[in-house]
N, C-alpha and C positions, 0 to 999 in steps of 0.2 A: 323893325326899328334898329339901330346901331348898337344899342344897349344890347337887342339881343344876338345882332350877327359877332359882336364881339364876344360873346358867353359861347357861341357858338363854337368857333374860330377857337378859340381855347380848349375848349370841350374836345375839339379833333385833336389838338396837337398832342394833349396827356391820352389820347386814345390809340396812338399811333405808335408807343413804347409796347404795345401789346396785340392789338392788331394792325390789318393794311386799311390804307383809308379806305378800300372798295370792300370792307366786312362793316362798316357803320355806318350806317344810315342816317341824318341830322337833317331832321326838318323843321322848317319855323313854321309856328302857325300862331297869330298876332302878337301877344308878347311873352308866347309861353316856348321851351324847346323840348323838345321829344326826342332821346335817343334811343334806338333800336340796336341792341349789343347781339352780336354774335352767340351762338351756342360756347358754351366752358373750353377752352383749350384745354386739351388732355395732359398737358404739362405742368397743369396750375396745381400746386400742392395742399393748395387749401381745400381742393374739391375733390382730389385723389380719393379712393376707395380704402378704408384704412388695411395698413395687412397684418396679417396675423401672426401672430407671436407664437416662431415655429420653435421656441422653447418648452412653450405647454405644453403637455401632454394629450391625444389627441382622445376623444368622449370614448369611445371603443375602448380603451390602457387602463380607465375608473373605473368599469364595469368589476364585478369579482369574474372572477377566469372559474365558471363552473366544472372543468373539465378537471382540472386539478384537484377541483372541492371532491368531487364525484369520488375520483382515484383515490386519496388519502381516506375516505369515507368507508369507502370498498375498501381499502387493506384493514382499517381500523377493526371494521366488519371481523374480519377472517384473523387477525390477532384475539378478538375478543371470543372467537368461538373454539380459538385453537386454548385459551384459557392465559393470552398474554394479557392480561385487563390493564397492565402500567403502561406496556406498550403502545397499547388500543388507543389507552388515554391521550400521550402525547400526539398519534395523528390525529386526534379527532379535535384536542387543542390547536392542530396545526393547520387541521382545515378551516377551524373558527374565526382565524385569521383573514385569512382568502374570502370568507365567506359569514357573517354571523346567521346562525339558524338554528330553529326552534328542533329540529330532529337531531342535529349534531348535540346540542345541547342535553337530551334528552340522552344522548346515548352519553358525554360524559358523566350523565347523573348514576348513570348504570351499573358504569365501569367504579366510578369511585365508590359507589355501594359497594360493591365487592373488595374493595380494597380497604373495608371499613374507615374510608373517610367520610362521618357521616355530615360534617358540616360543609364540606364541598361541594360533596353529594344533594346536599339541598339547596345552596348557592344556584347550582347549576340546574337544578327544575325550575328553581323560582323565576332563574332567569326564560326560562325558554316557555315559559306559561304566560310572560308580558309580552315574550313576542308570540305566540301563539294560545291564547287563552283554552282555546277550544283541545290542545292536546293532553288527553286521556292518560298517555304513560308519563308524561311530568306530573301532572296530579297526584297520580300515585303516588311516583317517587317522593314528592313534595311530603303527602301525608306518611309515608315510611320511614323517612330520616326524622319528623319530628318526633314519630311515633321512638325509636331507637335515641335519641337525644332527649327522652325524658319530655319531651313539652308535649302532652297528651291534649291538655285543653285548646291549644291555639292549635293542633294538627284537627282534632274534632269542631272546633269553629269552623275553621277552613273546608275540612272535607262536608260536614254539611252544607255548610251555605252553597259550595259546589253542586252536590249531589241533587239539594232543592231546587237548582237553575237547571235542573236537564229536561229536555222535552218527554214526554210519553215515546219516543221513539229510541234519544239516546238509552233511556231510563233499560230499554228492552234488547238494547246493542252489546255485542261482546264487548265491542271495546270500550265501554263505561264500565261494564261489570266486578272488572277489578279495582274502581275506587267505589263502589258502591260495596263491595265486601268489607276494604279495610274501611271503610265508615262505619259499617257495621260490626266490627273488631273495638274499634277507637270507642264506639259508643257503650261496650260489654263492658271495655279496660277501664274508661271510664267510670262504671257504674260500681264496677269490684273493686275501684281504689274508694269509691265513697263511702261501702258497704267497709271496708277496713279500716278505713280513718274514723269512723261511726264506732265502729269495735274497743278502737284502741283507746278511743276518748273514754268511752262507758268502762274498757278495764281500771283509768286510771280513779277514774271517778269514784270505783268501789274499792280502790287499793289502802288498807287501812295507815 
């Protein structure tokens, strides 16, 4: 019909801004029109492939640089055995950076023991027993700083309920073995402070 060669006709000439008449196809079939467009011109910016923002920093540069963790780790190592324990401490803060982990952590808890910081000192188990529950020398540490900081019962809560969660295999492992003794310490200290406050109440009692 004329209605539609003129829709038609129309149809080509806004097609022609973009492609040649010989890329679209326009054919009538009773009073409907079908056009058949071209594949995307590679020019058209709306369909461009977006690109990538060489500002960001590329997935490789967010990873931690274990190679460094390693090295500060290993010197921290060989300061703490030569007896620099302040030293140790700082690369092993330094590698914490680089890297957060339950072994470094564990070794600050060490270092700061010996430097008789004992609240650091247990800062620094506690932290590295949520990232690694399962390690054996924070637990220690954990239960030793509280035990040296006076909190006997919250260090004997802990190290129990620890001790009661080990398999029959950890239970017979060296390396449980040392929270399974100071449990067994915490439980004695325990018992000798009850046995004295027991004492000290009955002396006043009979004090005339």
């Amino acid at each position: 019909s004329e209605t539609a060669e003129s829709l038609c006709w129309a149809l080509l000439v806004q097609l022609k801004e973009k492609v040649q008449a010989n890329q679209a196809t326009l054919r009538i079939r009773q009073l409907s029109v079908e056009v058949r467009l071209p594949k995307l011109l590679a020019n058209d910016k709306m369909h461009q492939r977006p690109k990538l923002d060489h500002d960001e920093p590329p997935l490789a540069s967010l990873q931690p640089d274990h190679r460094m963790t390693d090295k500060l780790r290993a010197d921290g190592n060989d300061l703490f055995k030569a007896g620099k324990y302040k030293e140790s401490l700082e690369l092993y803060l330094e590698a914490l950076q680089e890297d957060p982990d339950a072994g470094l952590l564990a070794n600050c808890s060490a270092a700061a023991m010996i430097l008789c910081d004992w609240t650091e000192a247990l800062n620094y188990a506690t932290r590295a027993i949520k990232l690694e529950p399962c390690n054996a020398r924070s637990h220690e540490r954990r239960a030793r700083c509280l035990l040296l900081l006076g909190r006997i019962p919250e260090a004997l809560d802990l190290c129990t309920e620890r001790v009661n969660s080990l398999t029959a295999i950890q239970a017979r492992s060296q390396e449980w073995s040392p929270v399974i003794a100071i449990s067994k310490r915490l439980t004695a200290t325990a018992a000798t402070m009850r046995d004295l406050e027991a004492d000290l109440k009955n002396r006043r009692g009979n004090s005339p």
